[in-house]
VEXVO-99959 format. One line per field, with one value per residue: residue number from 1; x negated, z, y of N, C-alpha, C in turn; chain. Coordinates in steps of 0.02 Angstrom, whole numbers, plus 32768, in hexadecimal, padded with zeros to 4 digits. Atoms other than C-alpha are relative to their C-alpha. Layout:
BEGIN
num: NUM ...
n.u: X ...
n.w: Z ...
n.v: Y ...
ca.u: X ...
ca.w: Z ...
ca.v: Y ...
c.u: X ...
c.w: Z ...
c.v: Y ...
cadena: A ...
This chain:
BEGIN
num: 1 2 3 4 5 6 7 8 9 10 11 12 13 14 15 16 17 18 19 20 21 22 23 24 25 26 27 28 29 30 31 32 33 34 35 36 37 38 39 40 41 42 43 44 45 46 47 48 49 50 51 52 53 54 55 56 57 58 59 60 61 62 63 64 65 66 67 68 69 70 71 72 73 74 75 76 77 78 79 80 81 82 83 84 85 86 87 88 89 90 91 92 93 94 95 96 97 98 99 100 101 102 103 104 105 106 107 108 109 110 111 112 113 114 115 116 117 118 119 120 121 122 123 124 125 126 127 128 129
n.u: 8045 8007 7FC2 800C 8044 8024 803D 8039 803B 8024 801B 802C 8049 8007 8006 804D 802F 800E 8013 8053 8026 8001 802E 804A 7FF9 8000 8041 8026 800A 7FF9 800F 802E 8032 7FE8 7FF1 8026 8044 7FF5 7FF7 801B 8023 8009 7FAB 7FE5 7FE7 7FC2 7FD8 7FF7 7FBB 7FC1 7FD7 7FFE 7FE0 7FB8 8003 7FEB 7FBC 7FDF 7FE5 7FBD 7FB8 7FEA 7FF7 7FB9 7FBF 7FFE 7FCF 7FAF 7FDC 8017 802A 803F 801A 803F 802F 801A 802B 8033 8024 800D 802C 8047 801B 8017 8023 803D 802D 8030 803F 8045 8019 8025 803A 8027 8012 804B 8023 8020 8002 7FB0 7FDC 7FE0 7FAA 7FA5 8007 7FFD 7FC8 7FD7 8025 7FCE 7FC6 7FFF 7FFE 7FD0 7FBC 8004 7FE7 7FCC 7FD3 8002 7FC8 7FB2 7FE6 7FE9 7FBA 7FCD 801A 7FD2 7FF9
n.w: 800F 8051 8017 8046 802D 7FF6 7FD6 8000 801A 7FCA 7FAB 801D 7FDB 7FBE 7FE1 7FF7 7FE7 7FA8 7FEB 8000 7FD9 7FBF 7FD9 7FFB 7FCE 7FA9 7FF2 7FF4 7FCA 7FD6 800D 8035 8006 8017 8055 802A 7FDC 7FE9 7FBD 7FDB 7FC8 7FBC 7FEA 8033 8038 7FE7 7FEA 802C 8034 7FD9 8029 804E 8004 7FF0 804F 8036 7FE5 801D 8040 8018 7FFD 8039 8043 7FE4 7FFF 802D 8039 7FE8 7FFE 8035 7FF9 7FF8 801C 8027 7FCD 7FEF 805F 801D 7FD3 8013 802E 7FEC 7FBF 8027 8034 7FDC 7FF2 8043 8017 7FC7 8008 8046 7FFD 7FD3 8037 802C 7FE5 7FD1 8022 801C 7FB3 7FFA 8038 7FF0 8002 8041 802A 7FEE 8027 8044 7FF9 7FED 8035 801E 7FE0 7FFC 8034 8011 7FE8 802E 8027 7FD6 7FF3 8041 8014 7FD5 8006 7FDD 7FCF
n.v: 8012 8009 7FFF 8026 8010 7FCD 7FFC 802C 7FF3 7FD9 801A 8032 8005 7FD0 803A 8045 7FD6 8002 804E 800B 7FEA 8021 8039 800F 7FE8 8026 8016 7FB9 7FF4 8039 803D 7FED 8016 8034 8015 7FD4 7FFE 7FC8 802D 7FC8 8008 7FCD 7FD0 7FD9 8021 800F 7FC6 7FF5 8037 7FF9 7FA9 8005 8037 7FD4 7FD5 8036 7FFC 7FA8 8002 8038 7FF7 7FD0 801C 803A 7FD7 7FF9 802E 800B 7FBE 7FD9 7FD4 8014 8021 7FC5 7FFE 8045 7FFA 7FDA 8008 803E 7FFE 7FD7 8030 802D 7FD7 7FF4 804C 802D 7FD3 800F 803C 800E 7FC2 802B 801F 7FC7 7FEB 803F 8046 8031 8005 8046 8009 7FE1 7FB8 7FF3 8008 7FD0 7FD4 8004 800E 7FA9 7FCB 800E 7FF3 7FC1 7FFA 801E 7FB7 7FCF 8010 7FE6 7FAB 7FDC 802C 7FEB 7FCE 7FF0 8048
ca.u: 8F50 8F45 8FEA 8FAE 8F1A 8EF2 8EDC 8E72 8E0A 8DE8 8DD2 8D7E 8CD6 8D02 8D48 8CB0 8C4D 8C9A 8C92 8BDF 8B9B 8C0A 8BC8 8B16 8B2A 8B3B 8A98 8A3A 8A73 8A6C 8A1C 898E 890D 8991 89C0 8947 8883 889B 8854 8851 87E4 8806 88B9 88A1 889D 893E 898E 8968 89CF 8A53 8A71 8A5C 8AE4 8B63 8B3C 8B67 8C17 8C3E 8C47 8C9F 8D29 8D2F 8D30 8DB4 8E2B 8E11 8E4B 8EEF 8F15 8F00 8EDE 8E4C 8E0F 8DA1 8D47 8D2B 8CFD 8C75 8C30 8C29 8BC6 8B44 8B2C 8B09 8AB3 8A36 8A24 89ED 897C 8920 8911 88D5 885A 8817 8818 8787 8734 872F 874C 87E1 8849 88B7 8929 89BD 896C 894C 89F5 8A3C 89DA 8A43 8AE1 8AD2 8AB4 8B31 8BCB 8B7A 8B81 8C20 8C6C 8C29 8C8D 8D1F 8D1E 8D13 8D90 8DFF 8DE3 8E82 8E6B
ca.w: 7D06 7C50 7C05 7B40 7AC6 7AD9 7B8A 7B81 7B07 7B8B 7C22 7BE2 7C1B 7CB9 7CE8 7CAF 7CFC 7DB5 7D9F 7D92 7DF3 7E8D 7EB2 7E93 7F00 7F99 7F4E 7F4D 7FEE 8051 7FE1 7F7B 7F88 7F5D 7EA7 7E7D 7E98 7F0D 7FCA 8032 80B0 8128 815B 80E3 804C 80AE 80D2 8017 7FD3 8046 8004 7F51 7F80 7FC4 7F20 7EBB 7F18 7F06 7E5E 7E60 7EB2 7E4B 7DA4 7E0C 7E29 7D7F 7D2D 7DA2 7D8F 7CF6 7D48 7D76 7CEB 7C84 7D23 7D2F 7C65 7C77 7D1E 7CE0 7C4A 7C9B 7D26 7C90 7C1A 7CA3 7CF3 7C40 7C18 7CC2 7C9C 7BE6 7C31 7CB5 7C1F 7BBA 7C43 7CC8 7C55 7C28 7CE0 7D0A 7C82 7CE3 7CED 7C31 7C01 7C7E 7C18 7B81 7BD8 7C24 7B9F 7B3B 7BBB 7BBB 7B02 7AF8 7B6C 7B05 7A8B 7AE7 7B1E 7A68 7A2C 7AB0 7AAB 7B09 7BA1
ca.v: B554 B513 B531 B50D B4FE B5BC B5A5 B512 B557 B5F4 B598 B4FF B526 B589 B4D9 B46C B4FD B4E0 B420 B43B B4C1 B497 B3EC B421 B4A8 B433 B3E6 B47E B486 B3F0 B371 B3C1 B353 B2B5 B2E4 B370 B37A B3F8 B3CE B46F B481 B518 B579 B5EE B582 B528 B5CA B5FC B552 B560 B640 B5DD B548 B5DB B652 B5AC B5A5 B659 B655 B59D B5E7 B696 B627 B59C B64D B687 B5DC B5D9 B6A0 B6F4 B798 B765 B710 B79F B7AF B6E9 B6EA B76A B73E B68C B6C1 B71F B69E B620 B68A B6B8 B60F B5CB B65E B644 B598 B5A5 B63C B5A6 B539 B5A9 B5DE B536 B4AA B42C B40C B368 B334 B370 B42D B414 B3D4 B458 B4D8 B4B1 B483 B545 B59C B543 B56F B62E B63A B5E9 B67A B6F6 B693 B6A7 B766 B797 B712 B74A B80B B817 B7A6
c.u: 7FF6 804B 7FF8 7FBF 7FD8 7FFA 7FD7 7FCA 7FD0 7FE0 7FE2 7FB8 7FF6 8010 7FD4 7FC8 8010 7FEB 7FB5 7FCF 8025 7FF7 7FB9 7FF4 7FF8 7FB1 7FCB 7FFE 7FE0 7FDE 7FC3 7FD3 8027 8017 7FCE 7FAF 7FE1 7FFA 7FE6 7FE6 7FF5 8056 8000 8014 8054 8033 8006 804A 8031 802D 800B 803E 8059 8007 802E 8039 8025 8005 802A 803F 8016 800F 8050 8036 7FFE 801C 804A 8028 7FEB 7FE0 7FCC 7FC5 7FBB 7FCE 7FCC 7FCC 7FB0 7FE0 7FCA 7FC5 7FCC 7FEC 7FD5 7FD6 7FBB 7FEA 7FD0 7FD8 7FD3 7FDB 7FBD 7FB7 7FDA 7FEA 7FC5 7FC6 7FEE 8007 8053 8009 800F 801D 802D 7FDD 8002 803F 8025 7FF7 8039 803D 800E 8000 8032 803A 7FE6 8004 8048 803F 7FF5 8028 8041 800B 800F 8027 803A 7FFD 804C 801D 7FFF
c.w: 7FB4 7FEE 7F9D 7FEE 8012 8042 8018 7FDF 8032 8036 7FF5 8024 803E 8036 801B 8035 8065 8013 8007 802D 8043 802B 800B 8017 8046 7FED 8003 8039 8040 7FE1 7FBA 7FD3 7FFE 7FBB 7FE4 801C 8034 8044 8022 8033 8042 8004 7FE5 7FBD 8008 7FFE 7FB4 7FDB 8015 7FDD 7FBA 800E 8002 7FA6 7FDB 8018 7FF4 7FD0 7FE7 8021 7FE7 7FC5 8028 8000 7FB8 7FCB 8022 800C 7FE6 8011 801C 7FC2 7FE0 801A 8002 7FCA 8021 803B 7FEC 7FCE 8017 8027 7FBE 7FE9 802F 8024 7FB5 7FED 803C 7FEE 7F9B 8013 801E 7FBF 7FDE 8031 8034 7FEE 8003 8066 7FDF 7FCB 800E 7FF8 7FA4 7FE6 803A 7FE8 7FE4 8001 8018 7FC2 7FBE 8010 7FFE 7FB0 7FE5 801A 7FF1 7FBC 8005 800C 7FB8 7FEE 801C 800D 8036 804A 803C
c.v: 7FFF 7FF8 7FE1 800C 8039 7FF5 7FEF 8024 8031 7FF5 7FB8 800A 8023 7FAF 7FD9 8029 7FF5 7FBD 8014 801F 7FF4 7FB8 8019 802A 7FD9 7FC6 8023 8006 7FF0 7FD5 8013 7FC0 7FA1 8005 802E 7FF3 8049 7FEA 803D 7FEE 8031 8011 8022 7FE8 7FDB 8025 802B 7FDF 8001 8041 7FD5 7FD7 8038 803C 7FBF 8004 8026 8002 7FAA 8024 803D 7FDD 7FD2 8053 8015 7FCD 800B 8041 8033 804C 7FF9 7FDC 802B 7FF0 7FC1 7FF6 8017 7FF4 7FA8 7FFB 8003 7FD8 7FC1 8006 800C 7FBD 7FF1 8035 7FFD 7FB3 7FE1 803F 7FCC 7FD0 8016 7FF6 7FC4 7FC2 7FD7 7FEC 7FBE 8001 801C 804E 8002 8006 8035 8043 8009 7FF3 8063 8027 7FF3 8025 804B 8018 7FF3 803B 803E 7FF7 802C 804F 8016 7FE5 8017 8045 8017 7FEA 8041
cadena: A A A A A A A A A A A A A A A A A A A A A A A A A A A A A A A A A A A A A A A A A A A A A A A A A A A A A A A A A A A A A A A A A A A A A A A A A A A A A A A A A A A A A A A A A A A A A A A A A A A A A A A A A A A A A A A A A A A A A A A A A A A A A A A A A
């Protein structure tokens, strides 16, 4: 897994990145309308959060094989980015255009786009990964 400093520094946010999106995955899924303002009202909106709770998974456990088996990792890196990078640009596009969200969407704004910058860090830092 983490053997020293360099491979903390690489996998550092692929970590913080599963702590985070795989719990809130199972609230996306199952528990919308208890931490988010989010109260569907038909089977499709249900059947939406549910495809969104399994998406969120799929990439926790591509990033989880990527910290515990280096060939994999690139993959994890750059998937990780783009998953971040585009969450927080949807959210700063909703931002403009439908006004300031919950606190947590805000500070998940800036926690996203942090960990997607941060792995753009990383690929170039690591040009050899």
């Amino acid at each position: 897994m983490i053997k020293n400093e360099t491979d903390f520094i690489k996998k550092i946010h692929l970590i913080i990145s599963v702590c985070i999106v795989f719990p809130v995955s199972f609230s996306y899924g199952f528990y919308s309308d208890l931490f988010f303002d989010i109260h569907p009202k038909s089977i499709d909106e249900l059947n939406f959060l549910k495809s969104i709770m399994l998406l969120y998974i799929g990439f926790s456990i591509l990033w989880t094989i990527g910290i515990f088996n280096n060939k994999y990792l690139k993959v994890a890196l750059i998937s990780n980015m783009i998953f971040m990078l585009c969450l927080s640009l949807g959210r700063l596009l909703s931002l403009v255009k439908d006004g300031i969200p919950s606190f947590a969407y805000v500070f998940g704004t800036f926690a996203e786009l942090f960990l997607g910058v941060y792995g753009i860090f990383i690929l170039k830092r690591f040009k050899r990964i």
